[in-house]
C-alpha positions as CSV (number, residue, x, y, z in Angstrom):
1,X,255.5,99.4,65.9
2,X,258.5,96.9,65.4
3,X,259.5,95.7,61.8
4,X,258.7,92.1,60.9
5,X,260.8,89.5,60.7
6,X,260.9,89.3,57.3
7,X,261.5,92.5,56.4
8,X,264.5,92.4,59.0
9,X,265.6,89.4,57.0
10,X,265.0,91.1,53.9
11,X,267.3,94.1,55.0
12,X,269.9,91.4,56.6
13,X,270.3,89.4,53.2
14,X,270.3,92.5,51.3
15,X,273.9,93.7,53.0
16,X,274.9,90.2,53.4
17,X,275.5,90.8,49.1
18,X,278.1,93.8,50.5
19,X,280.2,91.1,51.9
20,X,283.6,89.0,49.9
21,X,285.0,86.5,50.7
22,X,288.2,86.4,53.2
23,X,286.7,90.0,54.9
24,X,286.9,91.1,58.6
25,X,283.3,92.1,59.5
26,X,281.7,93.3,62.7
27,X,278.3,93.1,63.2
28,X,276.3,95.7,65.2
29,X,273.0,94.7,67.6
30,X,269.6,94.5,65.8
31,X,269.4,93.5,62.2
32,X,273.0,93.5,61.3
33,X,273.2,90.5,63.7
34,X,270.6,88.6,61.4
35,X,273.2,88.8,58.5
36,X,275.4,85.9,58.9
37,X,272.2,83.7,58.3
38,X,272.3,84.7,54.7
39,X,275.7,84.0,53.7
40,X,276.2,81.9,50.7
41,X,277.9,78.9,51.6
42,X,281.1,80.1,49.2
43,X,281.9,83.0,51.0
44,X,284.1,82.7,54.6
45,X,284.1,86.1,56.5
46,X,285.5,86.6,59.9
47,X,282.9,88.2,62.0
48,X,284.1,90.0,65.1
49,X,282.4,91.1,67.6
50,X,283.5,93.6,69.9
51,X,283.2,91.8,73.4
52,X,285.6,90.0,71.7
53,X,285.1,86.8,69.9
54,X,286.8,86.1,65.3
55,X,284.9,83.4,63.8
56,X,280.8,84.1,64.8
57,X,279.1,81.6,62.4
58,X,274.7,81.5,62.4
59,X,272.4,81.9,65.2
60,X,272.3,78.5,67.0
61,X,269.1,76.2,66.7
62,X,267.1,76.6,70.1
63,X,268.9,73.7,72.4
64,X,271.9,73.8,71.0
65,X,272.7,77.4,72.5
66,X,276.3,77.5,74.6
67,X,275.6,79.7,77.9
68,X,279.2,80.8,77.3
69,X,279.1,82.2,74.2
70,X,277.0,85.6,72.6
71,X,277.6,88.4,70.7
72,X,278.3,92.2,71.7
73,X,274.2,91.9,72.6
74,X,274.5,89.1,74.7
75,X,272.5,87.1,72.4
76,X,273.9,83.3,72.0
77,X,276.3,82.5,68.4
78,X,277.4,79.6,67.6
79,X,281.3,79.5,65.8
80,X,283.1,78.9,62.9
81,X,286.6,76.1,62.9
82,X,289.3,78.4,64.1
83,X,287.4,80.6,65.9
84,X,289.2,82.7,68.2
85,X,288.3,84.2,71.8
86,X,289.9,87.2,73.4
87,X,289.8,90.4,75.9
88,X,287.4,93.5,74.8
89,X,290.6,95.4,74.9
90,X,292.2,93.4,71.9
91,X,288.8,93.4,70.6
92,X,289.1,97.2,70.0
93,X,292.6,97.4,69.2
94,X,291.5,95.4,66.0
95,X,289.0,98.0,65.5
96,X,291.4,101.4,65.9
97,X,294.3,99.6,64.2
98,X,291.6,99.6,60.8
99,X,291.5,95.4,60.3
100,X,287.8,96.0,60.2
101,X,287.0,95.9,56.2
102,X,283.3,96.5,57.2
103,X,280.9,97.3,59.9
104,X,277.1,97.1,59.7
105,X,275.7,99.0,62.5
106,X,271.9,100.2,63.3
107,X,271.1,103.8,63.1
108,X,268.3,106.1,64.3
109,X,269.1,108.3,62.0
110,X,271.4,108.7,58.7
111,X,272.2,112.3,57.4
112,X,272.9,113.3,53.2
113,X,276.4,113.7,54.2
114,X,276.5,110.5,56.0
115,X,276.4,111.5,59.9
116,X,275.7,108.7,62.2
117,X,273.5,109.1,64.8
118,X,272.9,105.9,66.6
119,X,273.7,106.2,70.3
120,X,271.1,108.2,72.1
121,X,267.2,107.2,72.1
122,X,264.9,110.1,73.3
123,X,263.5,109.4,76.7
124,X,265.8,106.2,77.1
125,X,268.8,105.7,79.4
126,X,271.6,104.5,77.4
127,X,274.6,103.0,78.7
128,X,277.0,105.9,76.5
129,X,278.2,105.9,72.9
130,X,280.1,102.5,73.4
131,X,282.0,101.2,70.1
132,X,279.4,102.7,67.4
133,X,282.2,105.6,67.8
134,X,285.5,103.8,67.3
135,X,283.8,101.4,64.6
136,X,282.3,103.7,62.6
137,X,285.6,105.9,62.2
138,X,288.1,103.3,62.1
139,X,286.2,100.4,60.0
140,X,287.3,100.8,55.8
141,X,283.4,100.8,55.2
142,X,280.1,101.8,56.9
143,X,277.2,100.0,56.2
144,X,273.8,100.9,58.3
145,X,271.1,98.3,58.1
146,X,267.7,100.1,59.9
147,X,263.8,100.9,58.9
148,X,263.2,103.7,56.6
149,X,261.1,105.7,58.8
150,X,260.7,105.9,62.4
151,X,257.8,104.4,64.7
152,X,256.1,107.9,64.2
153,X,256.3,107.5,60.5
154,X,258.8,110.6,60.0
155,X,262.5,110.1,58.0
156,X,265.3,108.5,59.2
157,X,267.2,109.6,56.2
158,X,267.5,113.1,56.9
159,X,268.9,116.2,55.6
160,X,270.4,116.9,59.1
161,X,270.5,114.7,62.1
162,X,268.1,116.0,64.9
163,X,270.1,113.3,67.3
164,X,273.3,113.7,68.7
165,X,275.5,112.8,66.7
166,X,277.9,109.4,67.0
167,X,280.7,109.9,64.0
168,X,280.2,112.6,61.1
169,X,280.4,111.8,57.9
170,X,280.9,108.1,58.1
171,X,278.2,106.3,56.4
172,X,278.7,104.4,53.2
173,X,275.6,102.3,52.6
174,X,272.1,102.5,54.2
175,X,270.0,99.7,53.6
176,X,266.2,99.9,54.6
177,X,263.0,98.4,54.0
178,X,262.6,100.8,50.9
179,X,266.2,101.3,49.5
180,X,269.9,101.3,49.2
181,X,271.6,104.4,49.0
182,X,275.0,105.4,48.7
183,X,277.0,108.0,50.2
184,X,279.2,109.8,47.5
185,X,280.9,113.4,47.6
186,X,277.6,114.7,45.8
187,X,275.1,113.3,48.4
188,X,273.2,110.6,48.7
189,X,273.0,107.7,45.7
190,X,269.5,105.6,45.6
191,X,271.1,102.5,44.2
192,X,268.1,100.2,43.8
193,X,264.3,100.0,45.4
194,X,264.0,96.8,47.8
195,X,261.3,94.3,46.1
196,X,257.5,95.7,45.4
197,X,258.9,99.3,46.0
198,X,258.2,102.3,44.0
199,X,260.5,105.3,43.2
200,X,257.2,107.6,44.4
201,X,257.4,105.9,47.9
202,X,261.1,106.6,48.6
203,X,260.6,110.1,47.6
204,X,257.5,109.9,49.5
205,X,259.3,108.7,52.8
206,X,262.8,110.2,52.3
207,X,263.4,114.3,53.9
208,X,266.9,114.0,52.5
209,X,267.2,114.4,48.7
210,X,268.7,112.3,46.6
211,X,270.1,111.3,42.7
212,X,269.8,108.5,41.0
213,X,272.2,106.0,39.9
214,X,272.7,105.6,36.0
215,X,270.6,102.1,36.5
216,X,267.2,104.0,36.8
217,X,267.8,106.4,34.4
């Protein structure tokens, strides 16, 4: 069972707050790829994406897609003035030289310590670990944008990562459906509940445990 639209959106807009002005962000596939639709119009962000385009702006309207142009997913983007194309090669030299300020991946799971594990779905052939690796150890912050419990209803905020693995102790920020935590030395940080969400229903849904911040105390 998928996640609606709105609640995708409502995820997206949520870590589009995370983002200032003048930044260097790359967007991963899914969700994260919904957030340059909720940009206030104040704020101008590079987003890069790893196939190798500086300067994604919204999703186009339908009709005015160019065949030419997509993100890493091979979805169509449309582009900001001064926009700038290049190889995937210089597309990851960006991302090991650190000019990423932030990247805003998916995750099927997210561990206290903040262990990605985003690369391998059980029974599913994936391509390999692709740049989920190099992004989320090179970029200054991690940000994971994905539902707060799997199709089967179990945790994807976990206490230890049943999944292989993609970059230990990486993770920053996880946004969800329910929350926002954050990663500190102590563990994991719930931040704030997402709208209409109880305290009771993130402990209810969470296996990892967590504090919270001085605002709900």
């Amino acid at each position: 069972m998928g996640m609606g639209g709105n609640i995708r959106n409502l995820i997206a807009k949520r870590a589009a707050k995370e983002i200032e002005n003048g930044m260097v962000v790359n967007l991963g596939i899914g969700i994260p790829s919904l957030v340059p639709n909720h940009l206030p119009d104040n704020i101008h962000v590079f987003f890069q994406a790893e196939n190798g385009v500086l300067g994604m702006a919204s999703t186009p309207r339908s009709g005015e897609e160019d065949a030419n142009l997509c993100n890493a997913a091979g979805f169509p983007v449309s582009v900001q003035p001064g926009a700038s194309y290049f190889d995937s090669a210089l597309a990851f030299g960006m991302i090991r030289k650190g000019k990423l300020d932030i990247t805003i991946l998916g995750s099927l799971q997210v561990s206290e310590q903040g262990d990605l594990a985003n690369w391998i779905v059980p029974g599913k052939r994936v391509p390999g670990m692709g740049g989920a690796m190099e992004l989320s150890q090179k970029a200054k912050k991690v940000i994971v944008l994905m539902s707060h419990t799997d199709k089967n209803g179990q945790s994807k905020v976990v206490k230890s990562c049943s999944l292989p693995v993609t970059t230990p102790k990486c993770v920053d920020i996880i946004i969800t459906d329910l929350a926002v935590f954050e990663i500190t030395d102590a563990g994991l940080l719930l931040r704030e509940l997402m709208p209409g969400v109880s305290l009771e229903q993130v402990k209810e849904k969470t296996e990892a445990p967590f504090t919270l911040s001085p605002a709900f105390l």
